[in-house]
C-alpha positions in Angstrom: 0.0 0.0 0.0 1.5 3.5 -0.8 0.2 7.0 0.7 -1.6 7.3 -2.7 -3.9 5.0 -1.6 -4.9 6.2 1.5 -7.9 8.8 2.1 -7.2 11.8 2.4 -8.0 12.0 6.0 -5.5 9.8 7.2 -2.9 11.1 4.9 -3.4 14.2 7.2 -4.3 12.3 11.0 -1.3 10.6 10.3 1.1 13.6 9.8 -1.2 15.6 12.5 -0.5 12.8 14.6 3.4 12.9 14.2 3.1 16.4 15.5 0.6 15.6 18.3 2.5 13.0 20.1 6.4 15.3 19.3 5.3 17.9 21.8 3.2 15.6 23.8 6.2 13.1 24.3 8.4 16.2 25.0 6.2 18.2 27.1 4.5 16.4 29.4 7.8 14.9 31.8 8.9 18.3 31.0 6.3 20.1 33.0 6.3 16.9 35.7 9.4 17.7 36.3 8.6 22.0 35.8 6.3 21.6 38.7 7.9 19.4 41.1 10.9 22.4 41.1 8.0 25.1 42.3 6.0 23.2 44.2 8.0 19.5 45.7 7.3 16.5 44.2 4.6 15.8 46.8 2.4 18.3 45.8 3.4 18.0 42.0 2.7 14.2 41.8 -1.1 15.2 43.4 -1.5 18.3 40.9 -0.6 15.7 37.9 -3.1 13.1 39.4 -6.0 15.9 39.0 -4.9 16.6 35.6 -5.1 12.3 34.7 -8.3 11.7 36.4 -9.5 15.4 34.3 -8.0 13.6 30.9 -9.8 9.8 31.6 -13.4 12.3 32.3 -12.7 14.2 28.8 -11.7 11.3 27.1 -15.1 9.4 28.2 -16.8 12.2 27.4 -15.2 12.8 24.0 -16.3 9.5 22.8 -20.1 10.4 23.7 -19.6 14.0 21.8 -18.2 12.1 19.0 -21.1 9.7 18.1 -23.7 12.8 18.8 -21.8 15.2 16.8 -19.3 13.3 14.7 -15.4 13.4 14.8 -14.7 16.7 13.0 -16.5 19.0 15.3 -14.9 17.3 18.4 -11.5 17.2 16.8 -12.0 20.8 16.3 -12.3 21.5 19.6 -10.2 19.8 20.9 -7.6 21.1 18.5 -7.9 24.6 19.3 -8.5 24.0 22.8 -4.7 23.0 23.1 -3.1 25.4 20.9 -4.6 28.3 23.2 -3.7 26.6 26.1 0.1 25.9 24.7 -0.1 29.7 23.7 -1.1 30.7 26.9 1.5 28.4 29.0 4.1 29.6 26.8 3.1 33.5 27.5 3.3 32.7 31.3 6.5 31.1 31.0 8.1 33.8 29.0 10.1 36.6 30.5 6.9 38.9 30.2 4.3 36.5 31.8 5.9 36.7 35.0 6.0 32.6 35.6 3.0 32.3 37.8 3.4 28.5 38.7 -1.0 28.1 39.0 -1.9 30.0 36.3 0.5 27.5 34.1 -1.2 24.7 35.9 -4.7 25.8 34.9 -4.0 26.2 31.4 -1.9 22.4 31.2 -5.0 21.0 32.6 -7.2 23.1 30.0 -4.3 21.7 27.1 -4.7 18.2 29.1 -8.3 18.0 29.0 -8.3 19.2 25.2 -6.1 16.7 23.9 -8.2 14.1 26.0 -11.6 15.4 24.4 -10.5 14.7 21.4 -8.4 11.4 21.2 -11.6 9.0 20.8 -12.9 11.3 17.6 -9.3 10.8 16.2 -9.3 7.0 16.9 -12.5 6.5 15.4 -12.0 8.3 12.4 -9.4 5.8 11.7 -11.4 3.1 12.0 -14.7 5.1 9.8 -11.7 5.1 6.5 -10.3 2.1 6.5 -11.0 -1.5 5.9 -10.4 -4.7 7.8 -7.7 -5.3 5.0 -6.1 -2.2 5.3 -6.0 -2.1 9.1 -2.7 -3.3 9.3 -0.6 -1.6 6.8 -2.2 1.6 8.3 -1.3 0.7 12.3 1.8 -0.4 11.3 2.4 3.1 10.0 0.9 4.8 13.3 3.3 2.5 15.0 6.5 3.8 13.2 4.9 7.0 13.8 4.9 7.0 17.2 7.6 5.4 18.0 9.8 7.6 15.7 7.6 11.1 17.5 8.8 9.3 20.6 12.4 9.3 20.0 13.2 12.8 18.6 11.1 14.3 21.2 12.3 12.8 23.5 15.8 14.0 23.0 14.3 17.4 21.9 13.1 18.1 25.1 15.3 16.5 27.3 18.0 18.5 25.6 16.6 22.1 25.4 14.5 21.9 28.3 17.1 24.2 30.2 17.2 27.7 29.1 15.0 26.6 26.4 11.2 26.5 28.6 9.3 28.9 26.9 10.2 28.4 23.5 9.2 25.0 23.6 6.2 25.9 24.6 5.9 28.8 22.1 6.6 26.3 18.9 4.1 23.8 20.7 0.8 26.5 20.2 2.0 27.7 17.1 2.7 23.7 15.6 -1.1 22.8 17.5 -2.2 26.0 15.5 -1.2 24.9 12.1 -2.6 21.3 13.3 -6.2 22.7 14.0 -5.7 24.8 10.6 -5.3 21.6 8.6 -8.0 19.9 10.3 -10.2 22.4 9.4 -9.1 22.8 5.6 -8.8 19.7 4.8 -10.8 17.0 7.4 -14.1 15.8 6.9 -16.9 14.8 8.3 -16.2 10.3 8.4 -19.1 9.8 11.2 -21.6 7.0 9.8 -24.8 9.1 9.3 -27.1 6.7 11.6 -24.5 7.0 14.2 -25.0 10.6 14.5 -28.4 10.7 14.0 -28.9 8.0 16.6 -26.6 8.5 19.2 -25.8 5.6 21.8 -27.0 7.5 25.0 -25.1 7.7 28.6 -27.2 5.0 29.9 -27.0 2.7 27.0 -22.9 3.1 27.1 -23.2 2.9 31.3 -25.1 -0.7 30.9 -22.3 -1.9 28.1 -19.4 -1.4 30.7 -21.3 -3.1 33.5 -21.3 -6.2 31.0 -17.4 -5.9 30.5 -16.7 -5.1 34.5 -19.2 -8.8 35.1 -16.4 -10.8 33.1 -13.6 -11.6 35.5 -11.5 -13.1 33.3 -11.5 -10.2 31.5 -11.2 -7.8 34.6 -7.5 -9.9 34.9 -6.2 -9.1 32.0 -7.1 -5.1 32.4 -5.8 -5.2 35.7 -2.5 -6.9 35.0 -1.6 -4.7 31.8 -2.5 -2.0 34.1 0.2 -3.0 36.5 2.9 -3.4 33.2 1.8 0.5 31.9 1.6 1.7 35.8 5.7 0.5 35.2 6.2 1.5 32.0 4.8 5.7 32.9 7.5 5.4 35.6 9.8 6.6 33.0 7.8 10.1 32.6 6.5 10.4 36.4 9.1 9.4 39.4 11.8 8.6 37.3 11.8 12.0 35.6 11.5 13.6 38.6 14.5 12.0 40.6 16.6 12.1 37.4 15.5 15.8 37.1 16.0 16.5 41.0 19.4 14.4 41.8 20.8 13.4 39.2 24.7 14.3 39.6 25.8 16.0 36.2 28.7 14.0 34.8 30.7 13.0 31.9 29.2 10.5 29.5 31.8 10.9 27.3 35.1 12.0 28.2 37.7 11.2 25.8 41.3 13.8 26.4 39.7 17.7 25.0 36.3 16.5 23.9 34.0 15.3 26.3 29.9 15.2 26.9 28.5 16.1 29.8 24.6 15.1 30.6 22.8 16.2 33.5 19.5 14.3 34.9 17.0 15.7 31.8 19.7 15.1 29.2 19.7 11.7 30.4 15.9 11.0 30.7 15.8 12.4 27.0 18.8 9.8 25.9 17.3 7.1 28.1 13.6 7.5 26.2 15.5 8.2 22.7 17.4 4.6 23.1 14.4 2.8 24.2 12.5 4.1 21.1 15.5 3.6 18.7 15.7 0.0 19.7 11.8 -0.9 19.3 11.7 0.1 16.2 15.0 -1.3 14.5 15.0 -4.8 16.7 11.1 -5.1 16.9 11.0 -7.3 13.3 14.5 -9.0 14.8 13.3 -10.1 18.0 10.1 -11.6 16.8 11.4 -14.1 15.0 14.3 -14.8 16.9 11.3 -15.6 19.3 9.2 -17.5 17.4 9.8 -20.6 18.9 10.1 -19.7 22.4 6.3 -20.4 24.1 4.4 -17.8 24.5 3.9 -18.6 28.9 7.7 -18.4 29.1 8.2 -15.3 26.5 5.6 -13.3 28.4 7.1 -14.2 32.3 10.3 -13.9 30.9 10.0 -10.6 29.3 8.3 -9.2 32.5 10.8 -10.0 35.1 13.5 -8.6 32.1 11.9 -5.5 32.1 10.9 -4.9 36.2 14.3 -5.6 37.0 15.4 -2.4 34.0 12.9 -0.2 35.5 14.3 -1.0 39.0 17.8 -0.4 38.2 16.1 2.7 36.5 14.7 3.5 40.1 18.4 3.7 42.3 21.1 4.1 39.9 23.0 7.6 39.7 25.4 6.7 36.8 25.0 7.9 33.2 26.0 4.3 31.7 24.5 2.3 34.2 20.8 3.4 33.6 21.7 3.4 29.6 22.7 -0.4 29.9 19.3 -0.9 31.7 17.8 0.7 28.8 18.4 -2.2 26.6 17.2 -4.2 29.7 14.0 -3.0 29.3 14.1 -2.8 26.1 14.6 -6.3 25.5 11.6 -7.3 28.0 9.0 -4.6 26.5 10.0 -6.7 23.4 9.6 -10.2 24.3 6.1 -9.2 26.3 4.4 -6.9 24.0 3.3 -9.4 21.4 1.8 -12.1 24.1 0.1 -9.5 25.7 -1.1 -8.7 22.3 -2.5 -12.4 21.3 -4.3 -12.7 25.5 -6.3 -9.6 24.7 -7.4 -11.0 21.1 -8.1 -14.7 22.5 -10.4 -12.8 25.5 -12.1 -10.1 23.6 -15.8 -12.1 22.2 -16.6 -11.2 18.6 -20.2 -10.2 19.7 -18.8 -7.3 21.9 -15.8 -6.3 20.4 -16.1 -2.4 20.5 -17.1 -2.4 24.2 -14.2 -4.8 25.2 -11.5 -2.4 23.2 -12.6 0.5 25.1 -12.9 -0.9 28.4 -8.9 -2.2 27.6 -7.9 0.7 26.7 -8.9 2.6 30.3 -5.7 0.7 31.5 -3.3 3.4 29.9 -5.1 6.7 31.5 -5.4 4.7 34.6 -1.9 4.1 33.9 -1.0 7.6 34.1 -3.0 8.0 37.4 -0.5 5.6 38.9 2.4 7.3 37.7 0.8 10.3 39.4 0.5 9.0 42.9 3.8 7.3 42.4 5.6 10.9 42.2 4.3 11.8 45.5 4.9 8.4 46.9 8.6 9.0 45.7 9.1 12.1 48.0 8.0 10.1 50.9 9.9 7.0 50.9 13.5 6.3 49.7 15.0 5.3 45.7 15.1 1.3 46.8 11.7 1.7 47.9 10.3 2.8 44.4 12.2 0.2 43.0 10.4 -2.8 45.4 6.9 -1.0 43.9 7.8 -1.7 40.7 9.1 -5.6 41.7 5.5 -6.2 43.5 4.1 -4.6 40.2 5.8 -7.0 38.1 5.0 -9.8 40.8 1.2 -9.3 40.8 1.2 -8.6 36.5 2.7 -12.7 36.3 0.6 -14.1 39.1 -2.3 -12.8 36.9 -1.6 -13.6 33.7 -0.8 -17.4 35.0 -4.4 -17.2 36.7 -5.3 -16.0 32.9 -3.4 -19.0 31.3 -4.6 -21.1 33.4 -8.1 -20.0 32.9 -7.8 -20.7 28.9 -6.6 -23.9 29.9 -9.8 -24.5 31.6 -11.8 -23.3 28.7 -10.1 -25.1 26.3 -10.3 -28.9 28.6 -14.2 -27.7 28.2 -14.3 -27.2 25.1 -12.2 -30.4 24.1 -14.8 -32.3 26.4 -17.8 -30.9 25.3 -16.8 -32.0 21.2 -18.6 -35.9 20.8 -16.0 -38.5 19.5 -16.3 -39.9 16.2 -17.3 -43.2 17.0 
């Protein structure tokens, strides 16, 4: 499939995208760490939480707005809701705003609660153009997408972020302005016309989700990719904020005249650049180096591989030490991803697809509100003592998913049972 192919809305969500997640990527550890440095990392770990539990409302409600109103009105919203709040944070934080720590807060929960709005209208006008066939090819290009918006903002912002605040913000709202400007030239409308004109009400959607929170099996599987991502935001939350607070600058490089020297948001920058880099040129490798491990050991494998990179993430002070566990984690996100992957297709029934999806996908926001609490946890209790979190994290993830194996064992000795014998 070339980009000839592809309608013209996702030519343009797919390079509105790229920009999206760039400044989202860069920002958002960026003002973590912004906060913690005016207020403690007590009180900016709670102020992030409010902003996560604001994003998981608008998101919900973003969905509802997008089948009564359809995608483009919603992403237009949305759109210019964060390019005025980017504009405005970047005013505050320029020499003339005068730096007022709340008033920034106030308009990254307004730029927060935009982008959130208008995610589930941007998702679903990806599904509205393409076809089961093309799925694929197009997801695979999201995927390179982000991954790729990952990486260079990641070293973007952990390499500017010093001296380098307000005009990061200032090419944020202007970028977000030309995104909502291209939205609005050149997006339209994709909503299925009896979708719009008959909504799915709040009740309706209410009594879908209480089916989804009755399946217990299904319940497991949220709960133990919830404990993976509440590792995995670590990297953007506590992490950040230690690395940012006391990390030691120090040469990474230091050979005779020439040398590098990286201090704790350099670092989180290279540390998020290397992860990306490596997912996306050993992502194709690993799989088939894989392919004949079982899927039980690959995923409990790849878990305890990756706890014990975050944990080394959690205590270490030296520059090449937490780049080594990069590749540790690296390696584990790798051999886990895909099982996790195949469970949530084997447990998602055909007849209830959508609702399934979206109930899954709560794990990531509820994701962030872990990361949240875990930056105020991480002012109270000492580096080793994040880093045991994160082991009984990984702990309870493996005890679940055996309880999930072992539960599709179950069905399957049913189902084996249940088939009559040629006789």
């Amino acid at each position: 499939m070339n980009l000839k192919e592809l309608h013209p809305n996702l030519r343009l969500r797919i390079a509105v995208a790229f920009v999206q997640r760039f400044f989202d990527i860069m920002l958002v550890p960026l003002m973590v760490i912004h906060f913690a440095k005016l207020y403690g990392a007590a009180t900016a770990g709670l102020m992030t939480l409010v902003v996560a539990l604001a994003a998981i409302t608008c998101n919900l409600v973003g969905g509802h707005l997008s089948d009564t109103y359809g995608r483009r009105p919603v992403l237009l919203g949305g759109e210019l809701g964060a390019c005025l709040a980017y504009l405005g944070l970047a005013f505050v934080a320029s020499p003339a705003g005068g730096g007022n720590g709340i008033v920034m807060y106030v308009l990254y929960l307004l730029a927060a609660c935009s982008a959130g709005t208008a995610l589930p209208a941007n998702d679903a006008m990806l599904v509205d153009v393409t076809t089961v066939e093309s799925r694929t090819a197009i997801y695979t290009i999201n995927y390179w997408s982000t991954n790729m918006a990952f990486m260079l903002g990641s070293l973007v912002g952990g390499f500017f972020y010093y001296g380098y605040f307000f005009q990061l913000l200032a090419a944020a709202g202007i970028c977000l302005g030309a995104v909502f400007t291209t939205t609005f030239l050149g997006i339209k409308e994709t909503a299925p016309e009896d979708g719009v004109e008959n909504p799915r009400g709040v009740k309706s959607a209410l009594t879908g989700y209480l089916f989804v929170v009755r399946d217990r099996v299904f319940l497991r599987l949220i709960v133990a990719a919830l404990l993976i991502r509440s590792i995995e935001v670590q990297i953007s939350s506590s992490i950040a904020v230690r690395l940012g607070d006391h990390f030691t600058t120090q040469d990474l490089i230091d050979l005779g005249p020439w040398h590098v020297r990286v201090n704790g948001v350099n670092m989180l920058g290279i540390m998020r650049a290397v992860n990306t880099l490596l997912v996306v040129c050993c992502a194709l490798w690993v799989g088939k180096v894989l392919g004949k491990v079982g899927e039980r050991r690959r995923l409990m494998g790849g878990i305890v591989v990756f706890t014990i990179g975050y944990m080394v993430w959690a205590v270490s002070g030296d520059a090449w030490t937490l780049i080594i566990a990069t590749f540790v984690v690296t390696a584990g996100e790798l051999m886990n991803a895909p099982v996790k992957q195949t469970l949530l297709a084997n447990s998602v029934p055909d007849a209830s697809r959508t609702k399934y999806m979206a109930a899954y996908g709560l794990q990531v926001r509820l994701g962030l509100l872990v990361g949240s609490l875990c930056v105020t946890i991480s002012a109270l209790i000492p580096a080793w003592g994040m880093a045991v979190v994160y082991a009984l994290f990984g702990l309870a993830a493996m005890a679940l998913y055996q309880s999930l194996f072992r539960a599709q064992d179950a069905r399957a000795a049913r189902v084996a049972h249940a088939v009559p014998t040629a006789g």
